[in-house]
N, C-alpha and C positions, 0 to 999 in steps of 0.2 A: 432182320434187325439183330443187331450182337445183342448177348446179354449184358446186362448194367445199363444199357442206352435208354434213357428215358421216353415216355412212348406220347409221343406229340397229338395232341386230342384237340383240333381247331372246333369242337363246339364247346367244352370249357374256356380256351383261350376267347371265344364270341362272349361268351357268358362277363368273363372277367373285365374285360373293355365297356361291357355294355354297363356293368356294376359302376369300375371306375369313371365311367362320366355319368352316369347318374349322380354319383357323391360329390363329384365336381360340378354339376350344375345344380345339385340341393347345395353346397354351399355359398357359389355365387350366389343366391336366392336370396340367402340367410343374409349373406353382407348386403348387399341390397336392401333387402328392409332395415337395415340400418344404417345406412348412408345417406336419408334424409335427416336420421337423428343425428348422425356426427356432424352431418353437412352444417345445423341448426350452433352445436358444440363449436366447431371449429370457430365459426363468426364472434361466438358471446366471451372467448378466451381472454383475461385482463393480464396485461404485462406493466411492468415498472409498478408494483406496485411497495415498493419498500418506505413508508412515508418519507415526503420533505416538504420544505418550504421553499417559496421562491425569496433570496434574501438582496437580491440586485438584479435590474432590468436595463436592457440598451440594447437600442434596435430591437431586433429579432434575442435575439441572445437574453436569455434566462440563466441565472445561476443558481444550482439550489443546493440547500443543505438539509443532509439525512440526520434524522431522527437518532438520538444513540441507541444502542442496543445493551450497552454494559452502563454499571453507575461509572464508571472511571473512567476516560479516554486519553489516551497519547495527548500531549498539551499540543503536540506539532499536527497539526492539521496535514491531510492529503486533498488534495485538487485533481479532481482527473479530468482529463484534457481530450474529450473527444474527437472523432473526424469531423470533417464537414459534409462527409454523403455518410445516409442513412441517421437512423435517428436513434439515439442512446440506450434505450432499453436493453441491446442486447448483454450489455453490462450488470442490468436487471431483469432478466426474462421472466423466473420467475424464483420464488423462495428458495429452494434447495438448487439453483444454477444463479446466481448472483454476485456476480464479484462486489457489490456496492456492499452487501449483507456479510461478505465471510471478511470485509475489514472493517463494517463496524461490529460485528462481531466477536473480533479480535481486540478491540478497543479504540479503534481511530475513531478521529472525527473528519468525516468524510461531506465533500464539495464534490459538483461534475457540473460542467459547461454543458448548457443546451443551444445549439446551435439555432434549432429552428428552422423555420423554410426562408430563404431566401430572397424577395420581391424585384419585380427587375428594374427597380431603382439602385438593386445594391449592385448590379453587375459590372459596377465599378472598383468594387471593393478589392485592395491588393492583399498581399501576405501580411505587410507592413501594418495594416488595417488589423489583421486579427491578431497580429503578435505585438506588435506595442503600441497599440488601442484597448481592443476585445480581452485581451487574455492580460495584458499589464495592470487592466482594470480589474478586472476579475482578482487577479493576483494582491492586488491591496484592499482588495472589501476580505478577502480571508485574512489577512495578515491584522489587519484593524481588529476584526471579527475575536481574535484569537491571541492578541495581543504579542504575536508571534516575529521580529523582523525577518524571518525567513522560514519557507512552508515548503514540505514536501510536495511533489507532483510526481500525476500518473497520466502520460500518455499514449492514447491507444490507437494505433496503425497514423493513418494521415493525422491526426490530434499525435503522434508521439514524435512524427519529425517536427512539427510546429512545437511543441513542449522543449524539443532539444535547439531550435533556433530561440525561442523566448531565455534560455537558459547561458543561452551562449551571450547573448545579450544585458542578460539581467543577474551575474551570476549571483550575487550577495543578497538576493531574493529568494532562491532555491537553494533549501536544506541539503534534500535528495532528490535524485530525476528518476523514475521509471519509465522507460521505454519500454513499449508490449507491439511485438508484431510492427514494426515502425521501418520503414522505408527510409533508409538513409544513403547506401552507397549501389551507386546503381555505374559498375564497370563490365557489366556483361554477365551480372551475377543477379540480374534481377526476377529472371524467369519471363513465363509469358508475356505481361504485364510492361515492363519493360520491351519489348519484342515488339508489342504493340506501340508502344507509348515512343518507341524510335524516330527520327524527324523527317528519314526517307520514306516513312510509312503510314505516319500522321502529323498533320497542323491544327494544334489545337484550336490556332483562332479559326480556323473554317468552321469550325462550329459555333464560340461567341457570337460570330459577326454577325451569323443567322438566327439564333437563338436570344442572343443574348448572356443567359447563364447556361451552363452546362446540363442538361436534362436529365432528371434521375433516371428516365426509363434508357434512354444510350447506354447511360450506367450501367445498369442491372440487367441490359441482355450484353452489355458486353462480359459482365461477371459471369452471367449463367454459360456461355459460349465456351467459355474457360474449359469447360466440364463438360460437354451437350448430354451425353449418353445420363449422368448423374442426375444433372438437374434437370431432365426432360422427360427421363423414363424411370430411371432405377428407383428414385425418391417416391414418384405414385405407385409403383409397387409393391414397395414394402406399406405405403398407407393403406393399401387395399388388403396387403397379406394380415394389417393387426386393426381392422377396422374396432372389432369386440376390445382392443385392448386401451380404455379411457386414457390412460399416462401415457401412451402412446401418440397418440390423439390431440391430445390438448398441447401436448411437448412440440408436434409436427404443427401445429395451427398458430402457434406464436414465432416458429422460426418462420411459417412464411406470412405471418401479417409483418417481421421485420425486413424480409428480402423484400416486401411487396411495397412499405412504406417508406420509398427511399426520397429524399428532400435536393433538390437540383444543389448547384454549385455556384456561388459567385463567380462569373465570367472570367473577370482578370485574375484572382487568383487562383481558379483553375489553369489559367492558360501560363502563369506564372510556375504553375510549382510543377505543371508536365514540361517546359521547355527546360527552366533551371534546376529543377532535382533532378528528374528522374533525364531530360534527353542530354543533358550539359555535368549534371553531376557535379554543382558549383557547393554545398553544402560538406558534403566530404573532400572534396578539393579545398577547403576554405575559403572560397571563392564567393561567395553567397553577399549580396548587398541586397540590406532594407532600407530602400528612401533614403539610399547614398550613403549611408551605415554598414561597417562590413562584419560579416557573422561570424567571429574568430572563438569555431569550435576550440580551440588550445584554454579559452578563457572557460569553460565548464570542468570547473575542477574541485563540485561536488562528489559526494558518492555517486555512483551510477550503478542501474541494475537494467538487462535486458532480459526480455520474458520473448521467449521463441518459440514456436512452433516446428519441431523438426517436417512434418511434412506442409507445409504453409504452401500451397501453390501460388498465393497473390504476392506474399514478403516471405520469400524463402528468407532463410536463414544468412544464408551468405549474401543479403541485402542489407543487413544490420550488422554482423560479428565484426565485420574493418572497420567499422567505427570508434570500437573499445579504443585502436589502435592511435586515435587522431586526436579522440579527446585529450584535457589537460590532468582528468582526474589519474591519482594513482590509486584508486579503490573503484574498481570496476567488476561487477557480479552478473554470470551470465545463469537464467536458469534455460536451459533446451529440452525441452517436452514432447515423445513421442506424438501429437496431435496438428491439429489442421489451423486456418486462421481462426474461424469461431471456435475452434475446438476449444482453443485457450480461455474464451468465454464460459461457454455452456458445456463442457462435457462432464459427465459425472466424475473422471476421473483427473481432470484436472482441479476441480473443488477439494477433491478430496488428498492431491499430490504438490500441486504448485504452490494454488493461495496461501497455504499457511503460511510456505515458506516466506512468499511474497510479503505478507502480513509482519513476519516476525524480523524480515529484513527491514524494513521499515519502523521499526520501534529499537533494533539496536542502532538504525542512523540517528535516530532521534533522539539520544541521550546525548545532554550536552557534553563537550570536552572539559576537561579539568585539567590540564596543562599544570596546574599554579600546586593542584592535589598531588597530582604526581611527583614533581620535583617536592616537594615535601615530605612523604615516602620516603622517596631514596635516601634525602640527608637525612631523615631521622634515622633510619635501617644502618647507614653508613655506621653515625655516632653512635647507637645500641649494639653492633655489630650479629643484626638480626635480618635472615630473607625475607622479604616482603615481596608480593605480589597483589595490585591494586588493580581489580576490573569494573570500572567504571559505567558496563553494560547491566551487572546486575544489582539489584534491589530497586529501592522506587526511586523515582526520577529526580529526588535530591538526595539519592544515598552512594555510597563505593562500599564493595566486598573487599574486603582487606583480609590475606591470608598470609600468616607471620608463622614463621618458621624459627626456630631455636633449639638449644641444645635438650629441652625438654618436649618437641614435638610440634606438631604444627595447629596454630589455633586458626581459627575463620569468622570472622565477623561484619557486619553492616552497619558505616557510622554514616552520620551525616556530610554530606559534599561541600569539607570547609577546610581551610588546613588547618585551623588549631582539631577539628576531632581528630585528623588523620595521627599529628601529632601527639594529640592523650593514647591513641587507641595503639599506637606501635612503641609507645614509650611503655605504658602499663601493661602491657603483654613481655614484657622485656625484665618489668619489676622495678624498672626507673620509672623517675619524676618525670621524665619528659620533656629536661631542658630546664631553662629558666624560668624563672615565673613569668607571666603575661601579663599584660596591663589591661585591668578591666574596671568598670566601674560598680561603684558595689553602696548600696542609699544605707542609713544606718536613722532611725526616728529622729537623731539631732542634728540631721542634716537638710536643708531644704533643696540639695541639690545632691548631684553625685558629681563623686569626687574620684578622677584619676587618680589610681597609684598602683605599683607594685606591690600585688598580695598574694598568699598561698590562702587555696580552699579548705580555710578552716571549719571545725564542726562548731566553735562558739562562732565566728563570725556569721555562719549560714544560721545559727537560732536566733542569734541576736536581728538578722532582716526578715526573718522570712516565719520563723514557727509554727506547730504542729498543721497547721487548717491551708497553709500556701501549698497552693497548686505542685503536682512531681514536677511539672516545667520548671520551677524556678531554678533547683538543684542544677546545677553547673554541670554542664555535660549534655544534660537531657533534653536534644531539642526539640518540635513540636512532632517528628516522628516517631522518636521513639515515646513520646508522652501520651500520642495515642494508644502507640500498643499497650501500656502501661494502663492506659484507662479502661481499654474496652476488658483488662483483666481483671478490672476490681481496686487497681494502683491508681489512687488520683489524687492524694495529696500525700504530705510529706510522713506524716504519717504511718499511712498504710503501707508508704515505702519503709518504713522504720523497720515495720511489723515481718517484713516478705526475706526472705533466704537469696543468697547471692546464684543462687544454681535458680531458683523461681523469675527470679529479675533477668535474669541475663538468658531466660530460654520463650518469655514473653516479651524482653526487648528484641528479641534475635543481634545479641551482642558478646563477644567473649566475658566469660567470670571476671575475669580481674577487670575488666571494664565495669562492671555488675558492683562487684568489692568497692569499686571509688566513689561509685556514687553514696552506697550503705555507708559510706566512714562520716562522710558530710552529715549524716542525718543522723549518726549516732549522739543518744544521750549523753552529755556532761554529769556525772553524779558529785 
């Protein structure tokens, strides 16, 4: 034997093998005695549990609304629009993987269609049926609800192509669409699924005729097949390799009480939306008729957002992205996400990467336009010959940031969403009047009414109505936004506004000084 050459000893190597499966069979042992207790865990696991109410019933169909989670919500309500196979939780699986939780969280107020199971008296039921019947209805108990005439929607895979045919149909209903994981263009780009779904390779009604409805279990071993190796072995391995580890455990036992609890499919509009979506592709061809009604995707010319899964093996990506292309909208937002189809649900890192984003997309669609504020801006900036820039997205949901530029620097402030503030707030940053006087009305004690006229906000006029003890609101300019800020400071009548400094007013109103200075001139004492 050279020297260096290690010296091969088969009763150590015996030793060593005999050791290593001792430790291997002490610890299959070990898991073992714990597999009647996980076995017990896994069954008692609660999902969907983010409260709501059921606030409309029809048929099978539940629609519920979640509970808020913040005092303040988006006034524009979201609707998410489920599939028709499987059943909704997985949207709520559980508290820290929740999409229902990270928007109202964010402040929405949040609706979700429950489908329900099916009976086989519905196996008649068409597309036509759940898009303008099920979901038209749904869609005006929220808008009534919310006093909203048009409402955000979220829908998710089979629920997102139904969302964007309700949309296309109904478009002055829908604020904004989100589309998540959503089957829409099926050119050869659809992956397995399509493959399958092809017409030389299956007829869907051979299964209606015999069935009736679509059977969840065809379903779910057609999904699991997708994958065999995954979802037949490699998933009970790793449950076996973290039996000891509870988060583990409870996380695996709620994703299969939802693969396991799948709800069959109304007959005809299964057999509808496999021959016309996905084997005819009449939807992104614009070809698509409901009940002799034709689905002219060009007329969805909402914002639109789509939430992808770059690895999605059920709705790849390029099953959804040539849609942006068809619609009518010219605000189309894609977000694409390293993850899988539930990944986009339940994975820790899209809670923590996507939904905000999702969240905060959704609150900047939601602030109303001001068309009427802007062109008032500019003529006033024109006339002052001052830069203005007005963003409409921030402050509270009746305010615009107004950012005025001049020869002495740029000031920033939040008025109220009206043109006469827009008006005061870029003329007095400028050190002008602000135009002509305005015609308002204004009560005087020897008057039983108010009286029209052309007047300037003078300081005897405003003491002679209003006096030391009337509300900051009455003061001209101050409206009930900034009247809050003003109160929860200690500012709540006219007063205490006397008493406060132009730099104290204008950093608890969050408004420029010289906006600050006009109000203080009104309420100054006459000696």
């Amino acid at each position: 034997m050279a020297q260096g050459d290690s010296y091969y000893d088969p009763f150590a190597l015996a030793l060593n093998t005999q050791r290593e499966l001792l430790e291997t069979a002490t610890g299959a042992i070990e898991r073992a005695e714990v597999a009647d207790e996980r076995l017990d865990d896994m069954e008692s696991v609660e999902v969907g549990e983010t409260p709501s109410e059921v606030v409309y019933r029809e048929n099978k169909l539940e629609l519920l609304h979640y509970e808020a989670q913040t005092e303040e919500q988006n006034e524009v309500p979201i609707l998410i629009i489920y599939a028709l196979i499987n059943k909704p939780f997985i949207l709520d699986l559980q508290p820290d993987r929740s999409v229902v939780r990270r928007l109202l969280e964010a402040g929405h107020d949040v609706y979700l269609i429950d489908w329900n199971e099916p009976s086989r008296l519905d196996q008649f039921l068409t597309l036509d049926d759940y898009v303008n019947r099920y979901i038209e209805n749904c869609v005006d108990v929220v808008r009534e609800r919310s006093g909203q005439d048009a409402i955000n929607i979220l829908g998710y895979c089979m629920g997102g192509t139904l969302s964007a045919m309700y949309a296309a149909l109904h478009p002055e209903k829908v604020n904004a669409l989100g589309l998540m994981a959503a089957g829409l263009c099926f050119q050869g780009t659809g992956g397995v699924l399509e493959l399958w779904g092809e017409d030389e390779y299956y007829d869907p009604r051979a299964v209606t005729e015999s069935f009736g409805n679509m059977p969840s279990e065809f379903l779910e071993v057609g999904f699991a097949l997708m994958d065999p190796v995954a979802n037949y072995v490699s998933k009970y391995v790793r449950l076996y390799d973290n039996l000891e580890n509870d988060e583990f455990v409870e996380n695996f036992a709620r994703m299969e009480r939802w693969l396991n609890e799948g709800i069959d499919v109304a007959g005809e509009a299964y057999v509808q939306f496999l021959e016309d979506i996905y084997q005819d592709n009449k939807l992104y061809e614009n070809e698509l008729e409901l009940n002799g009604k034709r689905v002219d995707v060009s007329k969805i010319d909402m914002p639109v957002l789509q939430i992808l899964g770059e690895y999605d093996h059920l709705i790849p990506p390029e099953s959804s992205v040539p849609f942006n292309e068809v619609v009518g909208s010219d605000d189309v937002t894609t977000i694409d996400y390293p993850t899988g189809h539930i990944g986009l649900s339940v994975s820790a890192s899209s809670h923590r990467e996507v939904w905000p984003k999702v969240a905060e997309w959704y609150h900047d669609k939601s602030t109303p336009e001001s068309p009427e504020v802007l062109e008032t801006a500019d003529e006033v900036a024109e006339r002052e010959g001052v830069d203005v820039r007005v963003d409409p997205t921030e402050g509270g949901r009746d305010e615009v940031a107004i950012e005025i530029e001049d020869e002495d620097g740029v000031q920033t402030e939040r008025v109220e969403r009206d043109e006469r503030s827009v008006e005061e707030a870029v003329g007095g940053a400028s050190g002008e009047s602000g135009g002509e006087p305005v015609e308002e009305t204004v009560e005087t004690p020897d008057a039983d009414a108010a009286i029209a006229e052309d007047v300037e906000a003078t300081s005897e006029e405003f003491v002679e109505v209003a006096g030391d003890e009337a509300d900051v609101e009455s003061v001209d300019g101050i409206g009930p936004t900034y009247a809050e800020r003003l109160r929860e400071a200690g500012i709540e009548t006219v007063a205490d506004l006397r008493g406060a400094d132009a730099e104290t007013v204008a950093e608890v109103a969050e408004v420029g000084v010289a906006r600050a200075e006009t109000w203080l001139e009104q309420v100054e004492d006459e000696e």
